[in-house]
C-alpha positions as CSV (number, residue, x, y, z in Angstrom):
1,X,14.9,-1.3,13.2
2,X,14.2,-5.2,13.0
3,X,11.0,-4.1,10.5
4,X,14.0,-3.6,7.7
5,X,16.2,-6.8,8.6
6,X,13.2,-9.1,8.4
7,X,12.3,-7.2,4.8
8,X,15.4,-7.2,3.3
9,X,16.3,-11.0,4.6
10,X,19.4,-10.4,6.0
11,X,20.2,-13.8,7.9
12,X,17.0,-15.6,6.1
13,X,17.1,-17.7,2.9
14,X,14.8,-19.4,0.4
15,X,14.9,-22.3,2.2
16,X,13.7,-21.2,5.8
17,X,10.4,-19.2,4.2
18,X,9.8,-22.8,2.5
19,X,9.6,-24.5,5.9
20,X,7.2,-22.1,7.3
21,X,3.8,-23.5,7.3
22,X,0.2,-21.6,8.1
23,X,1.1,-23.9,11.3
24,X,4.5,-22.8,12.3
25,X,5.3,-19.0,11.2
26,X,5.9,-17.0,14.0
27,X,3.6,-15.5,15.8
28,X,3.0,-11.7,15.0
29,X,0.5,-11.4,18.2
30,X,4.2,-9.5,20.3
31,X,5.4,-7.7,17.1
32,X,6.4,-4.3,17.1
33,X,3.8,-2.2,15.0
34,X,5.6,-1.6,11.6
35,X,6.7,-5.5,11.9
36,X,3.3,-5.9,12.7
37,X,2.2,-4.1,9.6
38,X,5.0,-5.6,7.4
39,X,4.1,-9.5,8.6
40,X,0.8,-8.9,7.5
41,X,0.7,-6.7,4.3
42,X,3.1,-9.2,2.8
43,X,1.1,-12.1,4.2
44,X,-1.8,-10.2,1.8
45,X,0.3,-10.4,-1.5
46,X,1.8,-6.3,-1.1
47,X,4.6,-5.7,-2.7
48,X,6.8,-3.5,-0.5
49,X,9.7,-0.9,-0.8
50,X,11.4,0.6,2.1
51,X,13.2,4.4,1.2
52,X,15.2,6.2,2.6
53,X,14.5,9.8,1.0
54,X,12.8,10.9,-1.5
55,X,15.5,10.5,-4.3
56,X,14.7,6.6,-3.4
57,X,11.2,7.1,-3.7
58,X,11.7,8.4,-7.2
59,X,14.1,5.8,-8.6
60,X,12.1,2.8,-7.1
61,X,8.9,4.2,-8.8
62,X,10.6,4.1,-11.9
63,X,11.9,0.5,-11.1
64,X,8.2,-0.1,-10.6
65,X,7.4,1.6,-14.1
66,X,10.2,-0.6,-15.9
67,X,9.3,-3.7,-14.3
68,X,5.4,-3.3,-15.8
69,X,6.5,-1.5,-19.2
70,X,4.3,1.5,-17.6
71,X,6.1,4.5,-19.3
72,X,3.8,7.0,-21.0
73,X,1.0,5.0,-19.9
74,X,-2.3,6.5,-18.4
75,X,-2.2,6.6,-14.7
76,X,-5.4,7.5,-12.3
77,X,-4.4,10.3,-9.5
78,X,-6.5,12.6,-7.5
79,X,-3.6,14.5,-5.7
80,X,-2.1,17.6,-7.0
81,X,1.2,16.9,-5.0
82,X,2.0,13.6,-6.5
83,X,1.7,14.7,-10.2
84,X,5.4,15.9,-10.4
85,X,6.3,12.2,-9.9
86,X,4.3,11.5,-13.3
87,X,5.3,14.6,-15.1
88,X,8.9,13.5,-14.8
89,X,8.0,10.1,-16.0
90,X,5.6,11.7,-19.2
91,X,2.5,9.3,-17.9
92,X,-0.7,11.3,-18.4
93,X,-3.2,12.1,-15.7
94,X,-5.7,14.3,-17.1
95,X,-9.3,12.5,-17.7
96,X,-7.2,8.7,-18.5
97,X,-9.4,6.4,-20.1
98,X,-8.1,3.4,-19.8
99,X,-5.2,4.0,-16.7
100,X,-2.5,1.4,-15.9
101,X,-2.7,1.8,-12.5
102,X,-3.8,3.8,-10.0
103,X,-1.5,6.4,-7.7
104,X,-1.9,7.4,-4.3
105,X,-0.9,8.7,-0.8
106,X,-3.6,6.8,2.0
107,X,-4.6,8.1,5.2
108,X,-2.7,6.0,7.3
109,X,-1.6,2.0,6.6
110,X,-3.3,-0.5,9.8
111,X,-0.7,-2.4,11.2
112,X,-3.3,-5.2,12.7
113,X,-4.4,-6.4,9.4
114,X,-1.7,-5.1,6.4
115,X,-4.2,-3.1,5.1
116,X,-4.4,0.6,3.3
117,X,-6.7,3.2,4.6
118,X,-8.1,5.1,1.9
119,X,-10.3,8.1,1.9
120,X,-12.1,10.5,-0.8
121,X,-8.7,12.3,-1.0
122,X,-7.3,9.8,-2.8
123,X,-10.4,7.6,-4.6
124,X,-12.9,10.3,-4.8
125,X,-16.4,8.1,-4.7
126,X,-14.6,5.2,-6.6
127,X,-15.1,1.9,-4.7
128,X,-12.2,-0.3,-4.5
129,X,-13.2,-2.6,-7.6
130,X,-13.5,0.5,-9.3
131,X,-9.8,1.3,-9.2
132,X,-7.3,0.0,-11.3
133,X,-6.0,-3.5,-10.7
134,X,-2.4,-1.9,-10.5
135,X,-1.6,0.4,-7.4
136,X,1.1,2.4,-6.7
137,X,0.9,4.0,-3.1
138,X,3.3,6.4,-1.3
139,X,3.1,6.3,2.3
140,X,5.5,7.1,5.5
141,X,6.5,5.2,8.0
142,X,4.9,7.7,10.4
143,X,1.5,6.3,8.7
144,X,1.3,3.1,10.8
145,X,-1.6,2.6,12.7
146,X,-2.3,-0.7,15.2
147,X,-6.1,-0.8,14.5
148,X,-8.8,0.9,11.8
149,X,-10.4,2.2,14.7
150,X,-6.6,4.5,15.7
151,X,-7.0,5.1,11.5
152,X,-10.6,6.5,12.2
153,X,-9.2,8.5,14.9
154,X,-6.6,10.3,13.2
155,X,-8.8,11.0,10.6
156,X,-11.0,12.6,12.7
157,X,-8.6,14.6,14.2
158,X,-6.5,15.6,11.2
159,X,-9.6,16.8,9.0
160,X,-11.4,18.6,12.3
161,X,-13.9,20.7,9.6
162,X,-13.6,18.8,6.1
163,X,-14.1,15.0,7.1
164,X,-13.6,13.2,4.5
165,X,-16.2,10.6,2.8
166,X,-15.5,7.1,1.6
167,X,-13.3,5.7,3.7
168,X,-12.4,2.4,3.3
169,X,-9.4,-0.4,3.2
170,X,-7.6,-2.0,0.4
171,X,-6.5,-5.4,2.1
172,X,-6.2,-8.1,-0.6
173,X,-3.4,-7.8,-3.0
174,X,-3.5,-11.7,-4.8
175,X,-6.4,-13.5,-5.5
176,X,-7.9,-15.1,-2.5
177,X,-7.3,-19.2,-3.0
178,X,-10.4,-20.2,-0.8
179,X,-12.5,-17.9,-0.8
180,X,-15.2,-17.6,2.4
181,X,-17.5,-14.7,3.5
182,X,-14.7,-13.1,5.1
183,X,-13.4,-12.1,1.6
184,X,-17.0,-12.1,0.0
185,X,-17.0,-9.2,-2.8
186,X,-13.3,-7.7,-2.4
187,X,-11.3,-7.5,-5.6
188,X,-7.6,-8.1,-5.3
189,X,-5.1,-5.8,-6.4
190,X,-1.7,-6.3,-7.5
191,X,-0.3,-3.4,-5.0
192,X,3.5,-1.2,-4.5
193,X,3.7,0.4,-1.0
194,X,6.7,3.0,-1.5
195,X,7.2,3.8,2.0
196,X,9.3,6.6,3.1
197,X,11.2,6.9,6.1
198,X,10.0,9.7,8.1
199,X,10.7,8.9,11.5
């Protein structure tokens, strides 16, 4: 899959991303959809990790915990099936008060604009600049979307009954240099996409 090779930087050095201007990068518009996805969450600041399995998943969130000095920290998470990952790692969950960051599945990452769905399954009624500054999602491969509107789709589909509430993106990850309406009133995050091979 060219989506890894372009990540990992196998034929690329320093020196070529230095040459590349907003001018003369490449242009993502005949992209494959997780290159797609890739071009532009990294163009946003993301900070991504590409597993394998699930053993990965677990030794590059604890990478992630080392890097910050997050051990035994307070961490925000709404999803049952992700606390084993911070029971292994002692961080406490239960009512945190002052959290390090924020951990979470999505609903499904959109390829078109590097951006993380998010629903009420994962942020409740939080909006996004009520989160954490530091995020830590878990996602699969199988999670990327071309468009929000395939996102709402899927959505709709996967929760036929129980639709969720509060669903919104996460697309800034650095602090916007010019700012313009476009980016009017979003808060950026300094974000880990674990993403897991499922394919």
């Amino acid at each position: 899959m060219s989506l890894f090779r372009k990540i990992f930087g196998a034929g690329n050095n320093a020196s070529d991303e230095e040459s590349l201007s907003e001018y003369n990068t490449p242009e993502p518009s005949n992209l494959a959809i997780d290159d797609l996805f890739t071009y532009y969450f990294k163009k946003n600041g993301g900070k991504f990790i590409y597993c394998e399995n699930l053993s990965e998943v677990k030794e590059q969130f604890e990478n992630i915990l080392e890097e910050n000095d997050w051990f035994e920290s307070e961490v925000l998470c709404n999803e049952p099936k992700l606390f084993n990952f911070l029971e292994e790692n002692k961080l406490e969950y239960t009512n945190p008060v002052a959290p390090k960051f924020f951990f979470a599945s999505c609903e499904n990452l959109i390829a078109d604009e590097g951006s993380v769905l998010f629903s009420s399954n994962q942020i409740r009624q939080k909006k996004p600049n009520e989160l954490p500054d530091n995020i830590v999602i878990l996602a699969t491969t199988s999670q990327i979307l071309e468009t929000k509107s395939d996102g709402l789709r899927v959505i709709k589909k996967k929760y036929d009954k129980d639709y969720p509430t509060n669903i919104t993106t996460i697309k800034y990850f650095e602090k916007v240099q010019d700012e313009d309406f476009l980016t009017y009133g979003s808060s950026a995050k300094n974000l880990y996409l674990l993403l897991l091979e499922d394919l």
